[in-house]
NUTOR-223065 format. One record per residue: residue number from 1; residue in three letters; z negated, y negated, x of N, C-alpha, C, O in turn. Coordinates in steps of 0.02 Angstrom, whole numbers, always signed. Layout:
REM NUTOR-223065
[NUM,"ALA",[Z,Y,X],[Z,Y,X],[Z,Y,X],[Z,Y,X]],
...
REM end
This chain:
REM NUTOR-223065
[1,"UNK",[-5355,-4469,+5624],[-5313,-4515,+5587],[-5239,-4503,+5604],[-5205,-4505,+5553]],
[2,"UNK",[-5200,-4491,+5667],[-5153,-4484,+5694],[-5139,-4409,+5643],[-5099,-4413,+5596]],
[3,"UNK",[-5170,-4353,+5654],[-5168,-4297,+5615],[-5147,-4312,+5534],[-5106,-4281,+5501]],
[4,"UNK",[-5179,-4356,+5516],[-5163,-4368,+5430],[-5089,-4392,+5439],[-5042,-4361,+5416]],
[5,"UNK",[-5081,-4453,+5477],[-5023,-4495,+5456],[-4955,-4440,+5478],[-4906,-4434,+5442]],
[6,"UNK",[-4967,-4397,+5555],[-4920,-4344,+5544],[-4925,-4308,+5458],[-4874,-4320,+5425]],
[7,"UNK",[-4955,-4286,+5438],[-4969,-4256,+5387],[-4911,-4277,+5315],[-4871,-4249,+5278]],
[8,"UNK",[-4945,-4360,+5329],[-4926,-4395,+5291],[-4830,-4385,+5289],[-4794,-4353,+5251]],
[9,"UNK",[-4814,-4432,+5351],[-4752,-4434,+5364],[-4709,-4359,+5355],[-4650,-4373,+5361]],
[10,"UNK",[-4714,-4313,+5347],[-4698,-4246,+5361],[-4674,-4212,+5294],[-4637,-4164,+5280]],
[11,"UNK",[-4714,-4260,+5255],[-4718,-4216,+5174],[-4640,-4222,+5143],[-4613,-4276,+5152]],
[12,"UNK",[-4606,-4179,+5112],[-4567,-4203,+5084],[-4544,-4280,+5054],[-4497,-4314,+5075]],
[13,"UNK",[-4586,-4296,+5006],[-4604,-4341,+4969],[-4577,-4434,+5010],[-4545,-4478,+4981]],
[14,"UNK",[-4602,-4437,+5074],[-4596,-4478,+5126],[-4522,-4467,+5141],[-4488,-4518,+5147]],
[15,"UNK",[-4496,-4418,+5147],[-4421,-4408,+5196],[-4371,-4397,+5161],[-4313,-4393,+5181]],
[16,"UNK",[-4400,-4387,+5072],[-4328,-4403,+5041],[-4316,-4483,+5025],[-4264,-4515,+5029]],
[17,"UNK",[-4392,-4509,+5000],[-4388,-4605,+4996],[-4346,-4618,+5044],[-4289,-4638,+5030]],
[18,"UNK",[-4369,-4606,+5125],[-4333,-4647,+5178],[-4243,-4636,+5173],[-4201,-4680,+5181]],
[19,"UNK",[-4228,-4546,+5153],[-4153,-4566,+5146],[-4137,-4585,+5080],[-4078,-4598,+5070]],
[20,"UNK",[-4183,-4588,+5025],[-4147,-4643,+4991],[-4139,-4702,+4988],[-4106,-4730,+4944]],
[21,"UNK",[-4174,-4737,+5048],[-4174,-4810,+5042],[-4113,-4835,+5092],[-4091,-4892,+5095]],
[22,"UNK",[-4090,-4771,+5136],[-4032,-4774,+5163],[-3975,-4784,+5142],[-3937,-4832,+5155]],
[23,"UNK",[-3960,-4712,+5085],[-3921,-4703,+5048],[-3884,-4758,+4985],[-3826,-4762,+4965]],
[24,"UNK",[-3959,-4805,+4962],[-3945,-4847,+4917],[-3930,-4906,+4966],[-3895,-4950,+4941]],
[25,"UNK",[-3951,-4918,+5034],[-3918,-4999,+5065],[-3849,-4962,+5085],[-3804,-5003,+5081]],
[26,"UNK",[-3825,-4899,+5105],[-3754,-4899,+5095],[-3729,-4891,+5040],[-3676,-4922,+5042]],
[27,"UNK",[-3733,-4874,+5000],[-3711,-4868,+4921],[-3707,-4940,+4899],[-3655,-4961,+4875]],
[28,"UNK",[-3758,-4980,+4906],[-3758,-5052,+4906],[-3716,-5091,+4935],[-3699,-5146,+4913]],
[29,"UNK",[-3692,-5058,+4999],[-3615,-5101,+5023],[-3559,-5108,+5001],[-3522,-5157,+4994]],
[30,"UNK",[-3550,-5026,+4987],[-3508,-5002,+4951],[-3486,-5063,+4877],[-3448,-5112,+4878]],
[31,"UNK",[-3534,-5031,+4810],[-3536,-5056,+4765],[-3530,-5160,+4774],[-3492,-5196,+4742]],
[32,"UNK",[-3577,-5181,+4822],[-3546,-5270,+4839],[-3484,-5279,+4842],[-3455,-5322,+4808]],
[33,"UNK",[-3444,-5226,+4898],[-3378,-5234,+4928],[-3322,-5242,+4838],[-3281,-5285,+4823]],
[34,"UNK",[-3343,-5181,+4798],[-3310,-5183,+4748],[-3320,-5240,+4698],[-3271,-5256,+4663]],
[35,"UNK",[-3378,-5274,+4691],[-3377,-5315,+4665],[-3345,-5395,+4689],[-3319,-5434,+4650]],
[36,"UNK",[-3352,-5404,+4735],[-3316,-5459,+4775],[-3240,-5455,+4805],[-3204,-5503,+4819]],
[37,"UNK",[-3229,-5403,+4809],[-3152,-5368,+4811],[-3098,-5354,+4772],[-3039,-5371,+4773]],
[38,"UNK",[-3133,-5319,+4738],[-3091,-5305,+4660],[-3116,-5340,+4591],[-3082,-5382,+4562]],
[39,"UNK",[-3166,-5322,+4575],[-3192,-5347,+4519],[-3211,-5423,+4482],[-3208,-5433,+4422]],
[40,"UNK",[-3236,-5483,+4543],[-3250,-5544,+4537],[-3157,-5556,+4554],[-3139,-5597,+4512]],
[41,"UNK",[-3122,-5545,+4579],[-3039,-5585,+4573],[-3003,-5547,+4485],[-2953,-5568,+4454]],
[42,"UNK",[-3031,-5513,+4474],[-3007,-5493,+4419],[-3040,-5529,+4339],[-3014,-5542,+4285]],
[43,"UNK",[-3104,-5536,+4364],[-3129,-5584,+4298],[-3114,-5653,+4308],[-3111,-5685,+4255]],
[44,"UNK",[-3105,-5679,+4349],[-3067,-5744,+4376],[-3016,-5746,+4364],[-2999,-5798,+4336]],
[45,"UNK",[-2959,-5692,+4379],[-2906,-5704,+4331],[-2918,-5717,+4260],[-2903,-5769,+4230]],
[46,"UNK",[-2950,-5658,+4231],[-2964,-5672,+4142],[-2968,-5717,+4127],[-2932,-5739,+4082]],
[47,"UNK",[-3024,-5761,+4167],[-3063,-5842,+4150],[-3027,-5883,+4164],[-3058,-5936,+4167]],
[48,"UNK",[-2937,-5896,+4184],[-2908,-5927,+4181],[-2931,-5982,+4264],[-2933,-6042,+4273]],
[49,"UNK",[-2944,-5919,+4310],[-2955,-5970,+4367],[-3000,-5996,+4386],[-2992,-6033,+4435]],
[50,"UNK",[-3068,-5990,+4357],[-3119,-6020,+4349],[-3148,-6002,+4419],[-3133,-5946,+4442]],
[51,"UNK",[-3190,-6045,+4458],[-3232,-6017,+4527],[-3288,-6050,+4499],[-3291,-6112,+4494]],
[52,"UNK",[-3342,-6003,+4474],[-3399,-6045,+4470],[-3464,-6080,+4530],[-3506,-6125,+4525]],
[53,"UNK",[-3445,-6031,+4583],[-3467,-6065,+4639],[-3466,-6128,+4670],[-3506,-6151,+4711]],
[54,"UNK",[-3409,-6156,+4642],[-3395,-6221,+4654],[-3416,-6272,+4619],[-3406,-6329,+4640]],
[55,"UNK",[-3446,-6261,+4565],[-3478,-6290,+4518],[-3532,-6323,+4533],[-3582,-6288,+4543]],
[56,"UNK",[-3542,-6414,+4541],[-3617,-6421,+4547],[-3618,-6487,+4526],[-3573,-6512,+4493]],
[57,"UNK",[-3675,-6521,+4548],[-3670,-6598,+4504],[-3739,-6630,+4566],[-3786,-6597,+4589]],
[58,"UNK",[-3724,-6693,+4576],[-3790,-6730,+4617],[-3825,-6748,+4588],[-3811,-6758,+4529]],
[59,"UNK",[-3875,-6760,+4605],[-3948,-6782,+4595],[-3955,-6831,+4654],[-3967,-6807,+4710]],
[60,"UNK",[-3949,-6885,+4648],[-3999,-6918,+4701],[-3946,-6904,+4767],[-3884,-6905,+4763]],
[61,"UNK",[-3996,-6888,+4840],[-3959,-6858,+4881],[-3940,-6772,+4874],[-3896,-6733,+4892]],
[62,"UNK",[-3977,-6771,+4851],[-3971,-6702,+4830],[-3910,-6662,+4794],[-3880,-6705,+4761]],
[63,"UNK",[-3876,-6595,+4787],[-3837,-6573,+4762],[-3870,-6497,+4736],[-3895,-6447,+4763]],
[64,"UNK",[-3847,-6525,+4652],[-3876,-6433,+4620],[-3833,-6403,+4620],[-3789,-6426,+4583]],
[65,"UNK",[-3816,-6341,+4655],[-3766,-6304,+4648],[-3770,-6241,+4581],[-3784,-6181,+4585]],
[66,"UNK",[-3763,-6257,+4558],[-3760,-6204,+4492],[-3724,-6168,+4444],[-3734,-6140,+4390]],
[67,"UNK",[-3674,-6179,+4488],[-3618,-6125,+4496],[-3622,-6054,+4527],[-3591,-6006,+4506]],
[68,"UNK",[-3677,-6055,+4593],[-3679,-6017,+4639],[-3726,-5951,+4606],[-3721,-5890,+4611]],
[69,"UNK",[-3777,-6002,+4567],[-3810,-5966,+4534],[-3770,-5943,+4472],[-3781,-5882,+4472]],
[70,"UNK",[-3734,-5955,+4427],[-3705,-5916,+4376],[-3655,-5860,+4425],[-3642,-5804,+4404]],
[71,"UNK",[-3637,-5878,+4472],[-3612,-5820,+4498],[-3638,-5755,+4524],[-3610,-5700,+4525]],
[72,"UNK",[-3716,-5778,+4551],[-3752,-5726,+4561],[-3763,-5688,+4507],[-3755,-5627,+4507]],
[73,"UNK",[-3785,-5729,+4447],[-3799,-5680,+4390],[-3728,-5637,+4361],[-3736,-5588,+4324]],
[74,"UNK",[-3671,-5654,+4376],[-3616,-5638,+4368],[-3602,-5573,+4390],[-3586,-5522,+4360]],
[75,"UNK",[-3613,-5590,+4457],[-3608,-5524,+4507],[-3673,-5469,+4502],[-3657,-5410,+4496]],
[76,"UNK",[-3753,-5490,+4505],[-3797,-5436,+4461],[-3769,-5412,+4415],[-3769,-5351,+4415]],
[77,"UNK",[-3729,-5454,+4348],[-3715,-5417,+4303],[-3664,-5351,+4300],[-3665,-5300,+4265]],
[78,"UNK",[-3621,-5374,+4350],[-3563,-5330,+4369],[-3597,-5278,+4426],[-3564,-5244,+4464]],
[79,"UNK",[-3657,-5279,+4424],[-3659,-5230,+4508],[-3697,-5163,+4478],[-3687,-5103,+4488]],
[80,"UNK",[-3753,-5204,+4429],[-3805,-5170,+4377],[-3751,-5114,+4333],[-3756,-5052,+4334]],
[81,"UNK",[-3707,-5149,+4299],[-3642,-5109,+4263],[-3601,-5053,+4305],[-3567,-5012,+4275]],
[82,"UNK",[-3607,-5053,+4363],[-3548,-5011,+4410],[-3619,-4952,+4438],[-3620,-4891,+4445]],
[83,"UNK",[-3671,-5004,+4448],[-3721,-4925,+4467],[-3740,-4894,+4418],[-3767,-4841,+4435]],
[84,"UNK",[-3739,-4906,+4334],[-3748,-4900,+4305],[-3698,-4829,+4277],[-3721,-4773,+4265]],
[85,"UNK",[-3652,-4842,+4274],[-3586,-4807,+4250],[-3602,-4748,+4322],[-3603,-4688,+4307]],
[86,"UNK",[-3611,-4762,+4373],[-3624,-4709,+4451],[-3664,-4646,+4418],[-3650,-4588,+4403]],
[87,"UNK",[-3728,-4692,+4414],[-3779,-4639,+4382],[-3770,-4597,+4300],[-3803,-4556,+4269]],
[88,"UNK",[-3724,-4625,+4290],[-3715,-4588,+4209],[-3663,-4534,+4230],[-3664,-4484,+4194]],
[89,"UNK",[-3637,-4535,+4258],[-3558,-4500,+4279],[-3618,-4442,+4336],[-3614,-4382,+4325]],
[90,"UNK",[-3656,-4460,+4379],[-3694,-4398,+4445],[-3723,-4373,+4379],[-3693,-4323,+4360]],
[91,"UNK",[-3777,-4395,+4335],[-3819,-4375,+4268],[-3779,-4305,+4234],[-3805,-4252,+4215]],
[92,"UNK",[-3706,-4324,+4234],[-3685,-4294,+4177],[-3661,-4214,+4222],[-3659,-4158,+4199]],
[93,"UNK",[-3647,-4238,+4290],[-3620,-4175,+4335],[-3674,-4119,+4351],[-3673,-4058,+4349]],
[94,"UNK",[-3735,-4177,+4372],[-3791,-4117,+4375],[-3823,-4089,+4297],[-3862,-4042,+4300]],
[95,"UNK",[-3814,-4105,+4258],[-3827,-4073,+4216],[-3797,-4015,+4203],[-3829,-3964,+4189]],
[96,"UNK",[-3726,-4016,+4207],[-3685,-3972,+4205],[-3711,-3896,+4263],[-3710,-3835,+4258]],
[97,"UNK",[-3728,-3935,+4302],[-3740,-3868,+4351],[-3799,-3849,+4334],[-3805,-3788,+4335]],
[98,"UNK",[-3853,-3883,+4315],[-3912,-3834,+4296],[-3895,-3812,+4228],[-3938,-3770,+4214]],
[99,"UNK",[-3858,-3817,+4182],[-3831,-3797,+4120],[-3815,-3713,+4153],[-3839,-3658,+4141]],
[100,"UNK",[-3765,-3736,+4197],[-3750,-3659,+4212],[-3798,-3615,+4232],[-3803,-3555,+4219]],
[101,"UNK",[-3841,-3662,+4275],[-3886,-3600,+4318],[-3931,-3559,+4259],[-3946,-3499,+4254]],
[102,"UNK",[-3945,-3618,+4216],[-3986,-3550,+4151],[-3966,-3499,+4120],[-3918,-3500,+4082]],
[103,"UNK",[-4011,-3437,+4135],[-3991,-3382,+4103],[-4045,-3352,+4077],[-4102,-3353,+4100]],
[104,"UNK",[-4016,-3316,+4009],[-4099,-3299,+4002],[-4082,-3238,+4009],[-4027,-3213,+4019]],
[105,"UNK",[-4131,-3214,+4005],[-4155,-3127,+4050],[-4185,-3093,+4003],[-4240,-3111,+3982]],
[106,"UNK",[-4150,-3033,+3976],[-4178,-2996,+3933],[-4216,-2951,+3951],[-4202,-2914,+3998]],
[107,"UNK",[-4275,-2945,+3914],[-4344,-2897,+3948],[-4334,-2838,+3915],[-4317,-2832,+3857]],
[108,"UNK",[-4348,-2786,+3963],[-4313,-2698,+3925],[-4349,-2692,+3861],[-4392,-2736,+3851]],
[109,"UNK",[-4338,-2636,+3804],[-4365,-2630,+3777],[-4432,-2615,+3780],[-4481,-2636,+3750]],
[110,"UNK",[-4424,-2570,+3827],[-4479,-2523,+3841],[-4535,-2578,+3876],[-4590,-2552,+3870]],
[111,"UNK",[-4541,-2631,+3904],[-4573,-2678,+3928],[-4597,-2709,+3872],[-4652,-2736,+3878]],
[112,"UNK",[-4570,-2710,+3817],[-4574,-2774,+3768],[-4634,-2718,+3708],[-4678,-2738,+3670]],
[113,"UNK",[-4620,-2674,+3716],[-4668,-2613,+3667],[-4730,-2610,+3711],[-4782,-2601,+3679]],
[114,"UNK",[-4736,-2615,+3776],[-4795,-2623,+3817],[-4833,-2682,+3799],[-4892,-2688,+3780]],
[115,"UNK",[-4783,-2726,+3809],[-4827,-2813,+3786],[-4873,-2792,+3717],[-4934,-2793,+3712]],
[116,"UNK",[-4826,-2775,+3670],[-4850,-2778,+3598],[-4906,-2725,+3610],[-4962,-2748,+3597]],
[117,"UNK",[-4907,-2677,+3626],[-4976,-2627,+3633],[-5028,-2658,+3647],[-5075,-2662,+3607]],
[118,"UNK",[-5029,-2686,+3708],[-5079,-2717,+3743],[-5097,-2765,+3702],[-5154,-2761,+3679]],
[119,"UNK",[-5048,-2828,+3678],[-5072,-2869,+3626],[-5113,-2842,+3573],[-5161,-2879,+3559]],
[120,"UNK",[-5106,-2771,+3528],[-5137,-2745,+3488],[-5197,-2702,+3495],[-5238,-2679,+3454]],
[121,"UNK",[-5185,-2695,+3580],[-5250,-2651,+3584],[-5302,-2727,+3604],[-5362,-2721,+3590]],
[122,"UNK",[-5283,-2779,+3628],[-5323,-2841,+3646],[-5350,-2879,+3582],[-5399,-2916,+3590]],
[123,"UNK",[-5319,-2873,+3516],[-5330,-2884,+3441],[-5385,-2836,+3438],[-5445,-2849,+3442]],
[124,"UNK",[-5364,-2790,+3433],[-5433,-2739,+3409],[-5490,-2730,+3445],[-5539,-2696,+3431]],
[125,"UNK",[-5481,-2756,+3480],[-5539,-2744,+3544],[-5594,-2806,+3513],[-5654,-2801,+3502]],
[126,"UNK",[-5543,-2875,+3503],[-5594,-2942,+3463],[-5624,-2906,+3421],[-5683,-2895,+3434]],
[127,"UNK",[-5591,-2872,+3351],[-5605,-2866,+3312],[-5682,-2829,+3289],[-5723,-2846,+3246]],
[128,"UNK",[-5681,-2762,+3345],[-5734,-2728,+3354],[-5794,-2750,+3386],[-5846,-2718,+3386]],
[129,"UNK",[-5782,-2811,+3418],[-5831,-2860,+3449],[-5861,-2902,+3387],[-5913,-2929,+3405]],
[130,"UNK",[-5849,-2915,+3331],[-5832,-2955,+3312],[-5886,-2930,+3228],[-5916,-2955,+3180]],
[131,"UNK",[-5872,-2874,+3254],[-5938,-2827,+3199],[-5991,-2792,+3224],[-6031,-2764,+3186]],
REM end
């Protein structure tokens, strides 16, 4: 069992997940920092000042804050949009590089008159089977 789970753990497959789950909780800091930094004081300006976090109303003893929540969805919406635009912009670069790496490869003539022989001697060969 110890043998498999080395096995397991070892495979590619396992050790690129783990650094991507790295990569995306720092990328994830990153992208928060911008949204709470730059981006949420800038739509707050637009909105004429608005803090929706502050937003709530009582119940009873109770207090619904539901502000906090339109802000969360605020900020998903803005975080979803910025990784969004990330991955379209890496999408468009690696494409570019495997764009380049293709080449096609021309097969000699003399290779390409071999194919066709063989193809025609492999035709006729059915054919004579075939009667």
């Amino acid at each position: 069992m110890i043998k498999e789970f080395k096995a397991f753990i070892s495979k590619g497959n396992v050790l690129a997940l783990a650094i991507a789950v790295v990569m995306g909780a720092a990328f994830g800091k990153i992208v928060s920092s911008l949204v709470e930094n730059i981006i949420t004081p800038i739509v707050g300006i637009l909105l004429g000042g608005v803090n929706f976090s502050a937003l709530s109303f009582p119940v009873g003893e109770a207090i619904i804050q539901y502000g906090s929540f339109i802000q969360a969805v605020i900020d998903f919406l803005i975080i979803s949009f910025a990784i969004f635009m990330f991955m379209k912009i890496a999408n468009s670069i690696f494409r570019k590089k495997e764009e380049v790496k293709e080449v096609v490869v021309e097969v000699p003539a003399t290779e390409q008159y071999l194919k066709e022989i063989r193809d025609l001697l492999q035709q006729n060969a059915r054919q004579d089977e075939r009667q």
